[in-house]
N, C-alpha and C positions, 0 to 999 in steps of 0.2 A: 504494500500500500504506500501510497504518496505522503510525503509531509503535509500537504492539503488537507490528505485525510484525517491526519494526526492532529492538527490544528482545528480542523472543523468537531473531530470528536470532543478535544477538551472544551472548543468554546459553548458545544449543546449539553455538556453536562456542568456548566455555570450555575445555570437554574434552581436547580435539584438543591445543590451546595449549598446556592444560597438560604432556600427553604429548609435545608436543614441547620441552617448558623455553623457549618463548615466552615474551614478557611479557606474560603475562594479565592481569596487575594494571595494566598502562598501557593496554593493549584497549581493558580494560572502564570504564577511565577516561576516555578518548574517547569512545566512545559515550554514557557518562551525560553525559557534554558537551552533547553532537550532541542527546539525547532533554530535558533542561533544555533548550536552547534553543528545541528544538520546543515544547513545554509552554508555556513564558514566550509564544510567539506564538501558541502559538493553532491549532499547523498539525503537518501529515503531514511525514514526510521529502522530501526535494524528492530528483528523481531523481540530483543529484551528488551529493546523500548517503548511497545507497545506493548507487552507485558504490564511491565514499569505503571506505564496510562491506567490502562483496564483496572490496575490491583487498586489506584490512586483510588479512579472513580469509585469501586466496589465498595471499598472500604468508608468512602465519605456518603456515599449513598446508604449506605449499612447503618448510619446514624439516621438518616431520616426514615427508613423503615424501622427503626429500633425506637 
């Protein structure tokens, strides 16, 4: 998958986070991380960094179902 895709998944699970009083604002600050360093090389997310995303979301999402 594209860095697009990486980028459009963290920014639709903004939401959620914030509904749950997450920290969206440190989220989304990893990810710009993760999507700068892709950029700087040249490359797609590698697949432990979409790992990395999924576990983020899961786990901040795990509070507002909780």
């Amino acid at each position: 998958m594209t860095a697009l895709a990486f980028s459009l998944a963290a920014l639709e699970a903004i939401p959620a986070l914030l509904r749950a009083g997450a920290d969206a604002g440190g989220f989304a600050s990893r990810a710009a991380t993760a999507l700068s360093a892709m950029q700087a090389a040249g490359r797609d997310p590698t697949d432990a960094e979409w790992a990395a995303l999924n576990a983020q979301i899961a786990a901040l999402r795990g509070r507002l179902d909780g």
